[in-house]
mmCIF file of the C-alpha atoms, coordinates in Angstrom:
data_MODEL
# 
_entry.id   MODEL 
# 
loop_
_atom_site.group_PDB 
_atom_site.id 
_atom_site.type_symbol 
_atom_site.label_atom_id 
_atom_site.label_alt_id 
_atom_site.label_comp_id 
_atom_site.label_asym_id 
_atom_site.label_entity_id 
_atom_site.label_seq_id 
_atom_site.pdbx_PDB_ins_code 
_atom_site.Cartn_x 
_atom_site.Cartn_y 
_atom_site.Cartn_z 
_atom_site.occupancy 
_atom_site.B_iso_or_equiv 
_atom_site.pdbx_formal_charge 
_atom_site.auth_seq_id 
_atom_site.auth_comp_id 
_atom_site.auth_asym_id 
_atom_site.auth_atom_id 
_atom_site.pdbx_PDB_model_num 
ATOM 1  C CA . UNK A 1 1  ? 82.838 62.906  52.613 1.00 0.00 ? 1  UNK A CA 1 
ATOM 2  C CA . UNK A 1 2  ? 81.195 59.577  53.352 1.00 0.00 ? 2  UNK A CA 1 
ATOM 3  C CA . UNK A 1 3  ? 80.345 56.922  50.639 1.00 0.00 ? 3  UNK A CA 1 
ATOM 4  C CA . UNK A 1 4  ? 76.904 57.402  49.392 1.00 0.00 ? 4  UNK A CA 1 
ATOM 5  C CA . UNK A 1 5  ? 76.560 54.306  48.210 1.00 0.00 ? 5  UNK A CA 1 
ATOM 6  C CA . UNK A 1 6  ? 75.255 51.123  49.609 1.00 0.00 ? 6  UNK A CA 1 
ATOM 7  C CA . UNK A 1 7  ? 77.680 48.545  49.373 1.00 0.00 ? 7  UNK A CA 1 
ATOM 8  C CA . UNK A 1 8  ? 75.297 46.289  49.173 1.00 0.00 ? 8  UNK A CA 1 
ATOM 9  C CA . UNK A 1 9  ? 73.507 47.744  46.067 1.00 0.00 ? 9  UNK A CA 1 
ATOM 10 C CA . UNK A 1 10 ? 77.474 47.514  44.497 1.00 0.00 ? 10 UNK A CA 1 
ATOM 11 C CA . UNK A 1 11 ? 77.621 44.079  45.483 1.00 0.00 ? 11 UNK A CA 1 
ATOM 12 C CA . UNK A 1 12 ? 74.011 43.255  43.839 1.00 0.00 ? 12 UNK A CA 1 
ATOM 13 C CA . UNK A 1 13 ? 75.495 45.032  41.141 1.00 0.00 ? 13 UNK A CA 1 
ATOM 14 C CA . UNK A 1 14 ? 78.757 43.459  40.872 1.00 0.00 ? 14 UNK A CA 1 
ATOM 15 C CA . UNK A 1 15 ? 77.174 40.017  40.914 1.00 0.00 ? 15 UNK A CA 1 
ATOM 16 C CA . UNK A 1 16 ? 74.456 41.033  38.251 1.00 0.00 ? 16 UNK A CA 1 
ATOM 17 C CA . UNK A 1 17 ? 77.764 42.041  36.105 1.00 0.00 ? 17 UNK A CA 1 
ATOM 18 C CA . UNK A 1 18 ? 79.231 38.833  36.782 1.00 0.00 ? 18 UNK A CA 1 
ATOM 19 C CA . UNK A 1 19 ? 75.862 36.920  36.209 1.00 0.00 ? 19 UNK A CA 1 
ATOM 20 C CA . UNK A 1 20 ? 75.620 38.391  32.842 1.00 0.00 ? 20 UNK A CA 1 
ATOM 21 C CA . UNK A 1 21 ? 78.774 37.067  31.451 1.00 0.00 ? 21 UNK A CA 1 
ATOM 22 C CA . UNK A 1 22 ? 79.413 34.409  28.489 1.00 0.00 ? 22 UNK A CA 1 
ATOM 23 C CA . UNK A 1 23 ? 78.982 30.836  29.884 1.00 0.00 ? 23 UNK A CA 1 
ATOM 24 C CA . UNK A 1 24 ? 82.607 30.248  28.526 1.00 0.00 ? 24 UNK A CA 1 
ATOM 25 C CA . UNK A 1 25 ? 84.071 32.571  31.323 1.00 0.00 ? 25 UNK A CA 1 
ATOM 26 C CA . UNK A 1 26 ? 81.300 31.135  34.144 1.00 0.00 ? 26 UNK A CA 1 
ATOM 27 C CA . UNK A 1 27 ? 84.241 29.151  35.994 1.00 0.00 ? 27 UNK A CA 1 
ATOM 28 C CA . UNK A 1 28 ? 86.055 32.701  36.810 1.00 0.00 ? 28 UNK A CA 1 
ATOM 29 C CA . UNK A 1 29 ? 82.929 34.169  38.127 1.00 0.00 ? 29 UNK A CA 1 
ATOM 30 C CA . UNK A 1 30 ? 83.824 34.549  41.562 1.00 0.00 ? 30 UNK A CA 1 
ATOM 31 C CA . UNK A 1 31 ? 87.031 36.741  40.258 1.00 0.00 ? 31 UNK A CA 1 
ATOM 32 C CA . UNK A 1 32 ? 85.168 38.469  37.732 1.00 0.00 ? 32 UNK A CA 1 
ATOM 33 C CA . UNK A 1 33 ? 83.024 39.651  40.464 1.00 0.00 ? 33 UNK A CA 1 
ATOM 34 C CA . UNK A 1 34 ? 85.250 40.787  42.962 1.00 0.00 ? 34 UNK A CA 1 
ATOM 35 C CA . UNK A 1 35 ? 87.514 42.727  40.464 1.00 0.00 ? 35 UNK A CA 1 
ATOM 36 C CA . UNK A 1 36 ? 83.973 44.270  39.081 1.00 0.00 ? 36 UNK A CA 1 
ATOM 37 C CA . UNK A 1 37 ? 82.600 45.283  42.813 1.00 0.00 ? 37 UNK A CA 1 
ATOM 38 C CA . UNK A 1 38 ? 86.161 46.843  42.861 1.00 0.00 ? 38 UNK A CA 1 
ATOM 39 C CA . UNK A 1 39 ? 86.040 48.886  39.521 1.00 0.00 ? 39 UNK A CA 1 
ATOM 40 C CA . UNK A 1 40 ? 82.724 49.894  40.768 1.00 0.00 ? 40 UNK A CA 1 
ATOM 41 C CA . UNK A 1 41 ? 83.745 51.134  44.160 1.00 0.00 ? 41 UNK A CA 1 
ATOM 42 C CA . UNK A 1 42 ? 86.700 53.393  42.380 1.00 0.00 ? 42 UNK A CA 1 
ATOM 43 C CA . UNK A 1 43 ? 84.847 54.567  39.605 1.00 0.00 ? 43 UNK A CA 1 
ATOM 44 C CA . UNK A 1 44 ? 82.098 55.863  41.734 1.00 0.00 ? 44 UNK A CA 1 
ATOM 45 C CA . UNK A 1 45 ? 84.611 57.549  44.681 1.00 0.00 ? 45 UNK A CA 1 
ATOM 46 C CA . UNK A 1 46 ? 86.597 59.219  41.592 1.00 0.00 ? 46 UNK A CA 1 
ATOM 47 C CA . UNK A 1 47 ? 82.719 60.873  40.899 1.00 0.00 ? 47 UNK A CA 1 
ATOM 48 C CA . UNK A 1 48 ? 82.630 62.743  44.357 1.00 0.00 ? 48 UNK A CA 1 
ATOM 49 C CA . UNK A 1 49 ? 79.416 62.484  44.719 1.00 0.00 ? 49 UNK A CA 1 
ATOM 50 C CA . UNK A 1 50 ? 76.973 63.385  48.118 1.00 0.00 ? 50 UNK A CA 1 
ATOM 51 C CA . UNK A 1 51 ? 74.558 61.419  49.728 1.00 0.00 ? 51 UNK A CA 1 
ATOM 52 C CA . UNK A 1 52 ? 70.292 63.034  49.333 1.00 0.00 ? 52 UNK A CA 1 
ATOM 53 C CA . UNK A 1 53 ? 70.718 64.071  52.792 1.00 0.00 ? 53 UNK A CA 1 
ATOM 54 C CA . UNK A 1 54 ? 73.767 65.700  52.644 1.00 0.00 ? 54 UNK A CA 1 
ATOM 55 C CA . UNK A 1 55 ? 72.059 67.268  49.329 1.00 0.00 ? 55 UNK A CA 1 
ATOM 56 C CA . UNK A 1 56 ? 69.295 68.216  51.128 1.00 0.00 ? 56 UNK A CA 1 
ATOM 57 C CA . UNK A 1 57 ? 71.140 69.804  53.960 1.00 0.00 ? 57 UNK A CA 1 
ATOM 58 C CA . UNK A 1 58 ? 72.863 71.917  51.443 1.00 0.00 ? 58 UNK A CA 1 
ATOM 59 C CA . UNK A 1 59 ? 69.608 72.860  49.997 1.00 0.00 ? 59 UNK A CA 1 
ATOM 60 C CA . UNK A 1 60 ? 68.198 73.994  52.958 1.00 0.00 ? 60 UNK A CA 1 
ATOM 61 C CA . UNK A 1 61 ? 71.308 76.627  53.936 1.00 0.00 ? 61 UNK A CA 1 
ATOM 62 C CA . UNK A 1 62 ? 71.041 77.854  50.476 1.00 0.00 ? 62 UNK A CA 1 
ATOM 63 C CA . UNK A 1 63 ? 67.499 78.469  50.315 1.00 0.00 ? 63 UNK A CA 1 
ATOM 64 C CA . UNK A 1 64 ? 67.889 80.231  53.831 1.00 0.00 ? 64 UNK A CA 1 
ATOM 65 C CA . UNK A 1 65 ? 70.518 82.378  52.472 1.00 0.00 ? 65 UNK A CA 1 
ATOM 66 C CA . UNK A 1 66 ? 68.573 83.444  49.401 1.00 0.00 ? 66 UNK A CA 1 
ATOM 67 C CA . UNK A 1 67 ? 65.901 84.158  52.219 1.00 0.00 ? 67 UNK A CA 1 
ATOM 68 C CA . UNK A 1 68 ? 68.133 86.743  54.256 1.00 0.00 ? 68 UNK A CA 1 
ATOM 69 C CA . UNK A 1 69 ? 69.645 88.309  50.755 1.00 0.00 ? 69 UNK A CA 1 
ATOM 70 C CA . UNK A 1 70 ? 66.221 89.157  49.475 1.00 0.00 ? 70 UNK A CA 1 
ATOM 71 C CA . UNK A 1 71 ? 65.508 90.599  52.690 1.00 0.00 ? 71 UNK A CA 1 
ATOM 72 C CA . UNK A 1 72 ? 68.677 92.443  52.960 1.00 0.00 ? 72 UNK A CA 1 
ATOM 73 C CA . UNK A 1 73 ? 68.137 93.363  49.674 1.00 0.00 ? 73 UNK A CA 1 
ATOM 74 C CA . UNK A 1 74 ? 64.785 95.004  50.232 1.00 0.00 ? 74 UNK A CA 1 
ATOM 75 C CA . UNK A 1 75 ? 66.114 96.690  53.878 1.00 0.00 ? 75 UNK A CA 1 
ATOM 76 C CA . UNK A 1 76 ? 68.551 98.285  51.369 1.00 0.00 ? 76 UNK A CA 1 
ATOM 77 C CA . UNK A 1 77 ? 66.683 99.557  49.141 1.00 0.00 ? 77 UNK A CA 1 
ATOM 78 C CA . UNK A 1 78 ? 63.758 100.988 51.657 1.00 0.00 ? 78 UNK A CA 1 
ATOM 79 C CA . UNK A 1 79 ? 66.912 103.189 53.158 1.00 0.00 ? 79 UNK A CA 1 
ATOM 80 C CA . UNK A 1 80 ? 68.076 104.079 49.833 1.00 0.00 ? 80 UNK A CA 1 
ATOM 81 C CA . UNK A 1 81 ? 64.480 105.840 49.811 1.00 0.00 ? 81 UNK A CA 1 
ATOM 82 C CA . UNK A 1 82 ? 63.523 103.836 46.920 1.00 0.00 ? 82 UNK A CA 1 
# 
């Protein structure tokens, strides 16, 4: 499964973490923020999550399945006579 997340957008996020801290703990900013970007990127893999097209791709081949069930469905019951 790729990573659906931008690393970017964790970095952004990471640093807006980091940003948001007491100015008491300013000086260890830099470490703050790598160790957050890093909680980030292990929380979110432990979450198994898809990207929207990969989503979307699976949407499709489901609603194409439903498709040729309800057809199969209806085939079955025309030869059932009913």
């Amino acid at each position: 499964m790729s990573n659906p997340f931008d690393p970017r957008a964790l970095e952004d996020l990471a640093r807006r973490l980091s940003e948001a801290m007491p100015p008491q703990v300013q000086a260890l900013r830099s470490d703050f923020e790598a160790n957050f970007k890093s909680v980030l990127q292990a929380g979110l893999a432990k979450l198994e999550l898809v990207t929207r097209q990969e989503f979307d791709v699976q949407a499709g081949v489901l609603a194409r399945t439903r498709e040729k069930l309800e057809a199969l469905e209806a085939r079955l019951k025309a030869l059932e006579g009913g």
